[in-house]
Backbone bond lengths (Angstrom), bond angles and torsions (degrees), N, CA, C in turn:
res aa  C-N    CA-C-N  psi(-1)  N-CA   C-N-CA  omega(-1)  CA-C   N-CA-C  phi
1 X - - - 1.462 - - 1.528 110.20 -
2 X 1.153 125.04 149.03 1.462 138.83 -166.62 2.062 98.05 -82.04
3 X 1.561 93.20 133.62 1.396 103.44 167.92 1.281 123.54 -65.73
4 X 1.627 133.12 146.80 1.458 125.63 172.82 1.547 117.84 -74.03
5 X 1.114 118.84 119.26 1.483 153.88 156.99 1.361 137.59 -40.18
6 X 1.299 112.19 24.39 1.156 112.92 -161.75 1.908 127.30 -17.17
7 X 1.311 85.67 -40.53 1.727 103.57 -176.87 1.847 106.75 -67.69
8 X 1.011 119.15 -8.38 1.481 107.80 -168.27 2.075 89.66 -123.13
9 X 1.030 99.65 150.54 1.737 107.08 169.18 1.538 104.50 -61.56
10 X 1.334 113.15 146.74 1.743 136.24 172.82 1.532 93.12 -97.15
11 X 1.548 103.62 129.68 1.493 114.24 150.52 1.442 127.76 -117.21
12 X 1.440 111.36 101.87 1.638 119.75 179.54 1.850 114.91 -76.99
13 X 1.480 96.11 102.71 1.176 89.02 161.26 1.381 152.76 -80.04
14 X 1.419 138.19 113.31 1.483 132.82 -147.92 1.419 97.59 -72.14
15 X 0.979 136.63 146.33 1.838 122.47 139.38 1.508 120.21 -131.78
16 X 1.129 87.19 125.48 1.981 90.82 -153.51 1.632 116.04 -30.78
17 X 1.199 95.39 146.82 1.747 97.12 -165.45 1.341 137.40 28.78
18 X 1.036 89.06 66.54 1.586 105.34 -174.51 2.143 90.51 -134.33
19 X 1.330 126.80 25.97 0.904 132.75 173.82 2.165 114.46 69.07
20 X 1.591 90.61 36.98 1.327 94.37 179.95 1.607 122.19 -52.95
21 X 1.346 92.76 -38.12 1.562 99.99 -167.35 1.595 119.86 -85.70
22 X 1.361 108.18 -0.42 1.342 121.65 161.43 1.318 99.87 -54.75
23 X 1.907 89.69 -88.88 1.393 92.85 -168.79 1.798 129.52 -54.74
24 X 1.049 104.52 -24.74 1.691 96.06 147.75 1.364 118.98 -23.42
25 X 1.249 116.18 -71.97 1.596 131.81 -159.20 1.919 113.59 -63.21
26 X 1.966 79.68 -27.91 1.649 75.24 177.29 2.035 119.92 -106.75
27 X 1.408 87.10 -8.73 1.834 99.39 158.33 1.475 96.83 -61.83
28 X 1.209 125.96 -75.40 1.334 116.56 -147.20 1.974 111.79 -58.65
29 X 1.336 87.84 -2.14 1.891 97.49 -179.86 1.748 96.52 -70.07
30 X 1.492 101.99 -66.58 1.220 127.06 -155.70 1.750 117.71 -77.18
31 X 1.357 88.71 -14.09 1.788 96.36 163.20 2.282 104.38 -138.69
32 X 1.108 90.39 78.55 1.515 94.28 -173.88 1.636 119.30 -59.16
33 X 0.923 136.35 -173.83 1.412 145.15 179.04 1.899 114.37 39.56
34 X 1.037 131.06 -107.10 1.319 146.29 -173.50 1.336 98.72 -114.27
35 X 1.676 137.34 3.45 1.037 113.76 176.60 1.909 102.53 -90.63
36 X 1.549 106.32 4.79 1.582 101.94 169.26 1.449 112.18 -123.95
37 X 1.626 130.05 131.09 1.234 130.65 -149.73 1.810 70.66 -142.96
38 X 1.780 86.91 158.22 1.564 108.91 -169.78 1.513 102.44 -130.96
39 X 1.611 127.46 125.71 1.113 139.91 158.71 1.254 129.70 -97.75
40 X 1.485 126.23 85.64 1.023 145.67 162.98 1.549 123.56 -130.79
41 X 1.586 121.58 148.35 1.302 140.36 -175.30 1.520 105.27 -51.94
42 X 1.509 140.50 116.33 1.287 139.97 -171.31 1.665 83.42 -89.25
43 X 1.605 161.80 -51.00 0.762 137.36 173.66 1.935 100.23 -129.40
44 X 1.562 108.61 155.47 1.772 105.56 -174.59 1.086 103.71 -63.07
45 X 1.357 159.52 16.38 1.606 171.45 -148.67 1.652 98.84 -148.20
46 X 0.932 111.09 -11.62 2.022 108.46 173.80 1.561 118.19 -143.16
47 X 1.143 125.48 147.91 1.136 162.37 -153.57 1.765 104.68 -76.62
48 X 1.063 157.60 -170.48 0.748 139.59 161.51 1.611 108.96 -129.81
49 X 1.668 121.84 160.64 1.465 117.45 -159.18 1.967 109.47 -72.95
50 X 1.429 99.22 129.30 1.485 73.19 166.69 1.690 119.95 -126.34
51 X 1.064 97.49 152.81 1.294 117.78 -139.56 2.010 98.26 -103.28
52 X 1.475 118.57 148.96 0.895 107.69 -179.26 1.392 117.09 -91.28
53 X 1.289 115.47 127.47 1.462 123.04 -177.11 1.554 106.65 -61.59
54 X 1.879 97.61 167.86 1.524 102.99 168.05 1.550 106.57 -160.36
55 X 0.864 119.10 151.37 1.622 116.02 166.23 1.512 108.74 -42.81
56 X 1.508 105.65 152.88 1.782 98.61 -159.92 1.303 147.19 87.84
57 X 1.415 97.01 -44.10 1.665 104.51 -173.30 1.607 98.40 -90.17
58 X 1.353 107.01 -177.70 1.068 125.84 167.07 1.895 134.85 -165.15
59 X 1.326 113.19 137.35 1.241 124.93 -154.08 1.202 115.41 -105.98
60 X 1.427 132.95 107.43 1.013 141.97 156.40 1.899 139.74 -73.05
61 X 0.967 106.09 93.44 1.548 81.91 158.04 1.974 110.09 -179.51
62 X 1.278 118.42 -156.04 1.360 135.08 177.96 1.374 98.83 -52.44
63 X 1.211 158.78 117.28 1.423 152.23 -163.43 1.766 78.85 -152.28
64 X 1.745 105.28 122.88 1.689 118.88 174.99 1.424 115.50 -139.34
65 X 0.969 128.65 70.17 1.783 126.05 173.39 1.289 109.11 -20.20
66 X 1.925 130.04 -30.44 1.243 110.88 -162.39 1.609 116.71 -74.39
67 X 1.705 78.93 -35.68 1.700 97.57 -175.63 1.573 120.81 -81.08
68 X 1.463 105.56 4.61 1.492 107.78 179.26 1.548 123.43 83.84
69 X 1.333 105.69 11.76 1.693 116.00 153.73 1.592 110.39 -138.77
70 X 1.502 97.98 75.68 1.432 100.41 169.83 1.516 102.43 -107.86
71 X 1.451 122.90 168.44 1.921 132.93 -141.46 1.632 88.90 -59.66
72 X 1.885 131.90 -45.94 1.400 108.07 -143.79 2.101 90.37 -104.43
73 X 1.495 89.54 15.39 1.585 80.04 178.98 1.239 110.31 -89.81
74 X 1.553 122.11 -10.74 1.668 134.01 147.62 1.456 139.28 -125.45
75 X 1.500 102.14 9.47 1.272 116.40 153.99 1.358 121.03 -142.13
76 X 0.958 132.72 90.08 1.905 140.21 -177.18 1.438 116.39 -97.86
77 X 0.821 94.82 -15.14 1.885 97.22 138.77 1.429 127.53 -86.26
78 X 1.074 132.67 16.05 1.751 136.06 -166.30 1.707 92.85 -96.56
79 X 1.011 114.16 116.72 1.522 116.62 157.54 1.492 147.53 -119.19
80 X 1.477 86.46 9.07 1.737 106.17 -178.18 1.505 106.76 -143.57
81 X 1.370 104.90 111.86 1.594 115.67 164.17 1.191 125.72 -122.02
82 X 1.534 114.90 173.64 1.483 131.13 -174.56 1.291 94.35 -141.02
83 X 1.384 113.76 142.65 1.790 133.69 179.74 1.650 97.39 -133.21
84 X 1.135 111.53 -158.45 1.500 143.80 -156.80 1.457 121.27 155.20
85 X 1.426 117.55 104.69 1.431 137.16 -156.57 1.907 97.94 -120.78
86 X 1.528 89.56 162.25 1.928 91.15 177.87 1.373 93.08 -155.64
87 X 1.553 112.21 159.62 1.252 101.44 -176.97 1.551 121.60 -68.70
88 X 1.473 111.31 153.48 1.453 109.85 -149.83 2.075 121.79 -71.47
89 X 1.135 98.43 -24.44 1.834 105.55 169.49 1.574 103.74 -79.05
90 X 1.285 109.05 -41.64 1.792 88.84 -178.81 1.395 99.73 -67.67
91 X 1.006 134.92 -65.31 1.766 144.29 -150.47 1.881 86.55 -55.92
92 X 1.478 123.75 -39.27 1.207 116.81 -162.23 1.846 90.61 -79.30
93 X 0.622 134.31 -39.20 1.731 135.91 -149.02 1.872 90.38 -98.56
94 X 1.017 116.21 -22.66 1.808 119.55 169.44 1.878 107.50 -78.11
95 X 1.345 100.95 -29.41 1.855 98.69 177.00 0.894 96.16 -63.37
96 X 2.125 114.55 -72.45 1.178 106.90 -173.14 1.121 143.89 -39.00
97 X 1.257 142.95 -31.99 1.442 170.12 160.11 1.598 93.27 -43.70
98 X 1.243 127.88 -48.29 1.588 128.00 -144.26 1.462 74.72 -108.79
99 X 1.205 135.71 -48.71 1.871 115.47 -155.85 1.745 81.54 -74.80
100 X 1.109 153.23 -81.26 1.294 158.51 142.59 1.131 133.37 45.48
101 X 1.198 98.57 -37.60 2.027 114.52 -162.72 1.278 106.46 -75.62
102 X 1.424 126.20 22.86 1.149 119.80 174.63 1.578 102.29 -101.85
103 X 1.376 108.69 -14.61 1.636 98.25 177.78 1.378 96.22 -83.77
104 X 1.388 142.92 -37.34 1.308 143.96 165.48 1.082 112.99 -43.12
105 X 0.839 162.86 -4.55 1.735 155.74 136.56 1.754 85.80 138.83
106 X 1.276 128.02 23.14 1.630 109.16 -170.73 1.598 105.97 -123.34
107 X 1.066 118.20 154.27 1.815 125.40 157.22 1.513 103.15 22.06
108 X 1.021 117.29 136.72 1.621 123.42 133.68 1.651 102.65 -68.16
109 X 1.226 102.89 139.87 1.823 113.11 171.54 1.606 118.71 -154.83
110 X 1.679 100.55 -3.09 1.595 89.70 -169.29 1.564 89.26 -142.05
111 X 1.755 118.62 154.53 1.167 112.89 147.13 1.612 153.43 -30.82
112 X 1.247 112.65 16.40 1.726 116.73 -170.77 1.386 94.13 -103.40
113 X 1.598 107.94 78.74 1.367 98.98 166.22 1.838 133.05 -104.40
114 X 1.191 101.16 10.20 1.148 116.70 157.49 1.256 128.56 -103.06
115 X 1.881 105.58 30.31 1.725 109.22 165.80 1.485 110.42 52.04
116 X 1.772 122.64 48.32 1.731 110.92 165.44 1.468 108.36 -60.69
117 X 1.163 111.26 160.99 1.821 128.77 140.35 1.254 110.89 -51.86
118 X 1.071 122.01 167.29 1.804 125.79 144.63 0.823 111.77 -45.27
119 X 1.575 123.57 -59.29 1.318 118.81 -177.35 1.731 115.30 -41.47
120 X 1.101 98.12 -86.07 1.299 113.93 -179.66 1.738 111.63 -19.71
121 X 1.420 121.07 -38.74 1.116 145.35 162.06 1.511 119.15 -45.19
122 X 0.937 114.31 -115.92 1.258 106.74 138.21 1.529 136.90 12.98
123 X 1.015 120.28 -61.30 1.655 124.18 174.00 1.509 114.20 -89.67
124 X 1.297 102.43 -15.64 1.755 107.25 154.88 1.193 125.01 -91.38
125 X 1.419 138.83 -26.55 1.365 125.93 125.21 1.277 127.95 -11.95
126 X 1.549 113.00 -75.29 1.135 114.82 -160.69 1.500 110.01 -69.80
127 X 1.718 123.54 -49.31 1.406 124.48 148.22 1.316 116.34 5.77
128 X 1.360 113.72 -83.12 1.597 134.80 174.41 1.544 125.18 -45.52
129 X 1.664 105.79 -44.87 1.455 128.75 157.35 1.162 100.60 -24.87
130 X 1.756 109.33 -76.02 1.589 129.07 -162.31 1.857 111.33 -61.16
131 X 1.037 106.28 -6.73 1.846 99.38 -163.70 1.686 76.07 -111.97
132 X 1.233 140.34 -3.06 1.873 135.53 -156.25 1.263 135.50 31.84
133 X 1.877 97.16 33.36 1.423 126.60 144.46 1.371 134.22 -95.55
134 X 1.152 134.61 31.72 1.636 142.40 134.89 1.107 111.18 -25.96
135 X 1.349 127.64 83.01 1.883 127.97 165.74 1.381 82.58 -72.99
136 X 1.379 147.12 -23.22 1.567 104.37 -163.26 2.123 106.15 -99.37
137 X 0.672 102.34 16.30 1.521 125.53 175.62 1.503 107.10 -70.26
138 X 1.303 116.17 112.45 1.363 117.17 -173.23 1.844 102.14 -65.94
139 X 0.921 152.10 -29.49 1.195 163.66 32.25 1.986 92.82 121.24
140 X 1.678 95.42 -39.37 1.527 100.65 -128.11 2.210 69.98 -122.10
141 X 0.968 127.68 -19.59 1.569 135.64 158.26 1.480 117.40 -50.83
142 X 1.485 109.88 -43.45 1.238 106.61 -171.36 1.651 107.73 -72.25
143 X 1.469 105.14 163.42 1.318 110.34 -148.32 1.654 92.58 -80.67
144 X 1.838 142.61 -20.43 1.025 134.82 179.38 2.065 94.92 -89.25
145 X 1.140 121.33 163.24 1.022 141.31 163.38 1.552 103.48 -68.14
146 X 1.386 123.89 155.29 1.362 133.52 176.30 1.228 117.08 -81.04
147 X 1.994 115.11 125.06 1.377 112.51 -165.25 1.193 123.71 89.41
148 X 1.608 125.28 -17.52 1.381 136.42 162.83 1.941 116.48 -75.89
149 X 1.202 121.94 16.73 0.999 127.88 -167.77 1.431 107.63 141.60
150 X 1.791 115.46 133.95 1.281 122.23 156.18 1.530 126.66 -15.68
151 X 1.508 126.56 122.51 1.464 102.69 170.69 1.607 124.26 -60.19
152 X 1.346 99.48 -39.63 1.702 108.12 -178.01 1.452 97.67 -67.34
153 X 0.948 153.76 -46.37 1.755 135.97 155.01 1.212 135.07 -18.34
154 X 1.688 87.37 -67.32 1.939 88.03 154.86 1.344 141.67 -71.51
155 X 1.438 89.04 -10.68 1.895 93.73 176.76 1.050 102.70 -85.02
156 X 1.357 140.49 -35.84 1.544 141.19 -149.10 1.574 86.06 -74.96
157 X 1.574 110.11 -66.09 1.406 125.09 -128.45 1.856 101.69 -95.51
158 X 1.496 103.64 -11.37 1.652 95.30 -174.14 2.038 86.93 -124.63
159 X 1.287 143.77 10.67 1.761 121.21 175.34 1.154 72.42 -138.44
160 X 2.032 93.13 137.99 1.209 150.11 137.62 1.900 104.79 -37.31
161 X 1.285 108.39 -68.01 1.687 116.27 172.66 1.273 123.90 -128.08
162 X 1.551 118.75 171.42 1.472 126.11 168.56 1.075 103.87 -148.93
163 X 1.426 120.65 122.29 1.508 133.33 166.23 1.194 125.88 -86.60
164 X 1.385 141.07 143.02 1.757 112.68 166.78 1.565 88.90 -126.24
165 X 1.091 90.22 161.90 1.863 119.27 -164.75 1.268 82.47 -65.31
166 X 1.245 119.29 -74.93 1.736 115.94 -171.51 1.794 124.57 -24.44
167 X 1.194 81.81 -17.60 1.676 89.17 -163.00 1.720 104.62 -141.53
168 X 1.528 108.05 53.34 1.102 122.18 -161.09 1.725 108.62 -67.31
169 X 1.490 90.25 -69.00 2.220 91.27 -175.93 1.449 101.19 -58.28
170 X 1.322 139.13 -8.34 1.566 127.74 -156.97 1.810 83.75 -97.45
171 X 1.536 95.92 -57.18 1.956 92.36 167.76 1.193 136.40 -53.82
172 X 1.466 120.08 -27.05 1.225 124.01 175.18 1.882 107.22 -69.54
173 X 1.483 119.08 -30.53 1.138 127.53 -170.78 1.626 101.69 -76.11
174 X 1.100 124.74 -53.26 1.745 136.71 175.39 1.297 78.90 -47.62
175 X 1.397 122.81 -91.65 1.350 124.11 -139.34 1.916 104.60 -50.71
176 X 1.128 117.35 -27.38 1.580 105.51 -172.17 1.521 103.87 -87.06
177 X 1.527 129.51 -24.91 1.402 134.28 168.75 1.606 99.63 -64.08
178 X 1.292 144.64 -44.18 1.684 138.13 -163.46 1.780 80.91 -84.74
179 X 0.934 150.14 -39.55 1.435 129.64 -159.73 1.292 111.29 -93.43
180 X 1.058 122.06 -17.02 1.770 144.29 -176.99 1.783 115.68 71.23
181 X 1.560 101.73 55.03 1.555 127.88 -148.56 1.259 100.44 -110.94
182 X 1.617 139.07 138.71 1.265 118.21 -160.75 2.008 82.49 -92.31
183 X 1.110 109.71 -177.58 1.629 121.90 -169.73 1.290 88.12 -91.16
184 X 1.451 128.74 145.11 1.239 158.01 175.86 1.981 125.90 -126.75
185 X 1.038 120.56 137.97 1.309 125.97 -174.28 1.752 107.60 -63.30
186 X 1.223 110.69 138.14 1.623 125.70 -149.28 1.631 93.59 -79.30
187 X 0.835 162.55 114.19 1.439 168.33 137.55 1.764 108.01 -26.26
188 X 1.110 121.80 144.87 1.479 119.67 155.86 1.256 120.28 -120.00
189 X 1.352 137.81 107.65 1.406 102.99 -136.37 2.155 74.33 -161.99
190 X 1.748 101.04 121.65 1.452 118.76 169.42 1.649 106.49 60.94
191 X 1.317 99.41 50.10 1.423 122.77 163.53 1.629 98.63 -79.63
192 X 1.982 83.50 135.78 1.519 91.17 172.68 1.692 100.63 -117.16
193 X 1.419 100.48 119.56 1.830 106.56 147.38 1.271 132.48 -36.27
194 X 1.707 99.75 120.55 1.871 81.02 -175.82 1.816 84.16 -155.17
195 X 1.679 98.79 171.59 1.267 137.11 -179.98 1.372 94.01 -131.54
196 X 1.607 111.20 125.35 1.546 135.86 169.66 1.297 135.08 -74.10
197 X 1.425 91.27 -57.38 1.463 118.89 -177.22 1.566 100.64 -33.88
198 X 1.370 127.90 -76.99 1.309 133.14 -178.03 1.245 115.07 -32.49
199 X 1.467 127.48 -28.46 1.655 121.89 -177.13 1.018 107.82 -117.03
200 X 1.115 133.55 4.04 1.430 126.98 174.08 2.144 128.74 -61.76
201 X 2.005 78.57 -33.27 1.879 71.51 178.04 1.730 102.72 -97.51
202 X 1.415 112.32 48.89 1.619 115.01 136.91 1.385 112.51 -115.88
203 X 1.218 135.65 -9.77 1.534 127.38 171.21 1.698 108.45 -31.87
204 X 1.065 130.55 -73.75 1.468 141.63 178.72 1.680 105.52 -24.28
205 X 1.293 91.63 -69.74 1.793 103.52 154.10 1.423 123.12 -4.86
206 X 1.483 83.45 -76.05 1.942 102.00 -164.22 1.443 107.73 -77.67
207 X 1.443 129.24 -30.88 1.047 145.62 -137.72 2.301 81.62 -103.11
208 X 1.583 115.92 -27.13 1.332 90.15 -173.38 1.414 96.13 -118.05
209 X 1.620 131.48 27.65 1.364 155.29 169.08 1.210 132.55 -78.09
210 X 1.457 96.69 -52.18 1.442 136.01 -167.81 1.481 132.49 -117.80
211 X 1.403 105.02 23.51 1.600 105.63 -167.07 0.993 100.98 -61.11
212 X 1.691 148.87 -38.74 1.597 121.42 -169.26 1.644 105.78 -57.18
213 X 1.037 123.15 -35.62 1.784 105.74 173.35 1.334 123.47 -70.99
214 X 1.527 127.96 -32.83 1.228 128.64 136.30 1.859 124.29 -16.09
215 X 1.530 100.99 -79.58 1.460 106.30 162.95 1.822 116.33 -27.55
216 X 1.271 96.65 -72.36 1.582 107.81 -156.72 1.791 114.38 -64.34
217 X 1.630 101.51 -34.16 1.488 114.37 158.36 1.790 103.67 -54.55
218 X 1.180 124.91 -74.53 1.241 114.38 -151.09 1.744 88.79 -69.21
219 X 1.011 155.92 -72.45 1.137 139.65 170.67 1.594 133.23 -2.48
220 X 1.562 90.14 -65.78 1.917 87.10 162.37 1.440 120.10 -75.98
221 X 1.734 122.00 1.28 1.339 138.63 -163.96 1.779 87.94 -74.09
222 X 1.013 105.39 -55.69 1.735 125.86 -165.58 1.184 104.50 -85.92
223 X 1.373 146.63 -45.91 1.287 131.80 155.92 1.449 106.58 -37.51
224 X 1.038 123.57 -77.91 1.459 130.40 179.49 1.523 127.08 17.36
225 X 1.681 76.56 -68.45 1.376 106.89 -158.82 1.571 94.19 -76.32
226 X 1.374 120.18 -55.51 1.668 103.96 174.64 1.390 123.15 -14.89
227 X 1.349 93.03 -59.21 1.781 96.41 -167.43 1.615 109.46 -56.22
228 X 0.613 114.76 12.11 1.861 99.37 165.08 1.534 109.68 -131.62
């Protein structure tokens, strides 16, 4: 895996619930003022701002090739990143839950505005899976397109780090030793409430749906572990 660079900009890629917004809280410690800029959609009808990079800074946010703001479709000069991955049915069944909460008595926050099931969910995923248009496929974040190169290629050879949610304070600790960052107190921050039991007998499902996230998890699974 590639050393951190101080001289060139960091690009952190979010991928929903995978504890993005933590580490948000603790980038913006470790790169203060304008040296931390945020990439996300100001409304789902717009694009998000992009901002001119510099050595130093660093950029956070939702970065999606499918949807037409993936990292080199506004930065193609970016050559060093950091992610944070989880295994792929929980992280998927934690969106749902969070795009969702409007049937829970909470916020509208996500596109399901025609009230699906899981099911229904779910089998439109996979639908999309099958045509190898899944924008919601973490898959589709990374800065090459899917199938344009090995994932473990690109992980090795283009991020500085990889965190997995599972192994959050142990990642937060790697990740502040590769940046040369003093260690900071772990944030919990846009936790979603949930009950399992109910989604659990689709795992099998997802698990023979979805193997490129399979792949790319166990890939950064084993990188991972290098780093310490």
């Amino acid at each position: 895996m590639r050393r951190y660079d101080s001289s060139l900009p960091l690009v952190s890629i979010h991928v929903p619930k995978c504890a993005g917004t933590s580490l948000s809280d603790i980038l913006c410690q470790w790169f203060p003022g304008d040296d931390f800029q945020r990439h996300y959609r100001p409304h789902l009808d717009q694009l998000p701002v992009r901002h001119e990079l510099r050595g130093g800074q660093c950029v956070h946010g939702h970065f999606n090739g499918a949807r037409g703001f993936g990292v080199w479709d506004f930065y193609p000069q970016a050559r060093q990143f950091i992610i944070f991955l989880r295994e792929p049915f929980d992280r998927f069944v934690s969106q749902w839950l969070y795009m969702n909460r409007r049937h829970q008595g909470g916020d509208y926050v996500g596109g399901l505005v025609d009230n699906p099931s899981f099911e229904q969910w779910i089998n439109r995923r996979a639908d999309e899976q099958g045509r190898q248009r899944n924008s919601y496929s973490p898959v589709w974040f990374l800065p090459l397109p899917p199938g344009t190169t090995p994932v473990e290629t690109q992980l090795r050879e283009l991020f500085v780090f990889i965190g997995l949610h599972e192994r959050m304070a142990l990642s937060m600790r790697g990740l502040a030793a590769s940046l040369g960052r003093p260690e900071v107190a772990l944030p919990h921050l846009n936790r979603t409430e949930r009950g399992r039991r109910e989604f659990e007998r689709w795992r099998g499902f997802y698990e023979r749906h979805f193997q490129d996230e399979y792949a790319l998890y166990q890939a950064a699974y084993q990188l991972h572990l290098k780093q310490f």
